[in-house]
PLY file of the C-alpha trace (Angstrom):
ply
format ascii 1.0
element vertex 97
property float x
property float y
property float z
element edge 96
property int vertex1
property int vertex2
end_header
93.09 116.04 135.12
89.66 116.28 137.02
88.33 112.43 137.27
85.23 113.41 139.38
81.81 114.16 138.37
79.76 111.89 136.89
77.37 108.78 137.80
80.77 106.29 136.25
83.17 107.57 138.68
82.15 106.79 142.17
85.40 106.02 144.42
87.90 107.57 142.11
90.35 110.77 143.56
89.64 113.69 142.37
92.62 114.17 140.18
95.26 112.39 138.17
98.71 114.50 137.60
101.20 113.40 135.39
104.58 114.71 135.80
108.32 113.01 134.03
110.51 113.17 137.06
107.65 112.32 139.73
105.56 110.22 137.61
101.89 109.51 138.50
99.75 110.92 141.34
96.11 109.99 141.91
94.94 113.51 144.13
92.30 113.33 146.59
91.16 117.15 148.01
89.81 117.32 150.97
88.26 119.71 153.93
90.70 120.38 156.56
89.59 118.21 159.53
86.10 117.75 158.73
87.31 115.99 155.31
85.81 112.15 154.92
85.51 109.86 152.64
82.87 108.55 150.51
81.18 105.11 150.75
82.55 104.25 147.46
85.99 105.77 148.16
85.85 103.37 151.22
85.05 100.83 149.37
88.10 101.47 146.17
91.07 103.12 147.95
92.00 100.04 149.38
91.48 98.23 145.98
93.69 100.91 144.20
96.30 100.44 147.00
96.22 96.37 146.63
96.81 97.24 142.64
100.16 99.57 143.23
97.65 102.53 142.90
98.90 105.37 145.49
96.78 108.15 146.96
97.30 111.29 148.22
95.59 113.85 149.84
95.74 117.31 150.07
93.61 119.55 152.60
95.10 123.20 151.07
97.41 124.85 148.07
100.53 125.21 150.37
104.03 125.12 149.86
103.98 122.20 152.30
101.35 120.27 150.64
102.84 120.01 147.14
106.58 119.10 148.51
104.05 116.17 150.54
102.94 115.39 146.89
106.15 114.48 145.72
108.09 113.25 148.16
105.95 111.41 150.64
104.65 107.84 150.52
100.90 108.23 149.97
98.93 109.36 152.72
95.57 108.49 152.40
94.86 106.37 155.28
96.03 109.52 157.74
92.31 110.52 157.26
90.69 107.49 157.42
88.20 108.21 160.80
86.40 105.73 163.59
84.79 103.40 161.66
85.90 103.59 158.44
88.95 101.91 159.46
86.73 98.71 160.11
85.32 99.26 156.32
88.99 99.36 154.56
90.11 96.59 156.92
86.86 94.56 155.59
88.02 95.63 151.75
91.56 94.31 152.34
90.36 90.80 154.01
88.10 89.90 150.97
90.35 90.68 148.40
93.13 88.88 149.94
90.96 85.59 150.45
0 1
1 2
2 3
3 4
4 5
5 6
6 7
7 8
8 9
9 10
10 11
11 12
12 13
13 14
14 15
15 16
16 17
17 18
18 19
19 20
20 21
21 22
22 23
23 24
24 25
25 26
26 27
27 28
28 29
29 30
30 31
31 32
32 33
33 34
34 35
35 36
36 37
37 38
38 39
39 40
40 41
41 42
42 43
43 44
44 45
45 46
46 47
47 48
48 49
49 50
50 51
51 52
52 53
53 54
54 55
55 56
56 57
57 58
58 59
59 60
60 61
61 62
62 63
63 64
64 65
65 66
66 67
67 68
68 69
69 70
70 71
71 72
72 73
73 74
74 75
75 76
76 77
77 78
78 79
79 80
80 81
81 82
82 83
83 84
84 85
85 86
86 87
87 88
88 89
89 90
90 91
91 92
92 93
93 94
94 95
95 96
């Protein structure tokens, strides 16, 4: 299921998938290499991760990529760049105050 597009859904992944043996998957696509997040995904990844929510992104439909899906922990900080390591790490201190 597609969950962007809209003005209501800043910061979400792109995609929810459902499946019975893997369960749920929030899906964030991205650019090869050039890929970064938004402000607002800045600001909510780290308060879906705090929540149990995991996130995973994919940079291509590969083979490769979809066995990452659903066997890998979450990956979403791997693309987390310069200074937007200093916004998550702000996220994580307020909401653990």
């Amino acid at each position: 299921m597609n969950t962007h597009g809209n003005l209501y859904q800043k910061g979400f992944p792109d995609a929810y998938c459902v499946h019975p043996k893997f369960r749920q998957r929030w899906v964030e696509y991205k650019r090869p290499k050039i890929g970064r997040y938004t402000k607002d995904q800045l600001k909510w990844f780290p308060v879906f991760e705090l929540c149990g929510i995991k996130i995973w992104v994919m940079t291509e439909a590969s083979e490769e990529q979809y066995k990452m899906l659903v066997s890998e922990p979450s990956n979403w900080r791997e693309y987390l760049k310069g200074k937007d390591w200093d916004e998550v790490q702000k996220r994580y201190d307020w909401f653990k105050k």
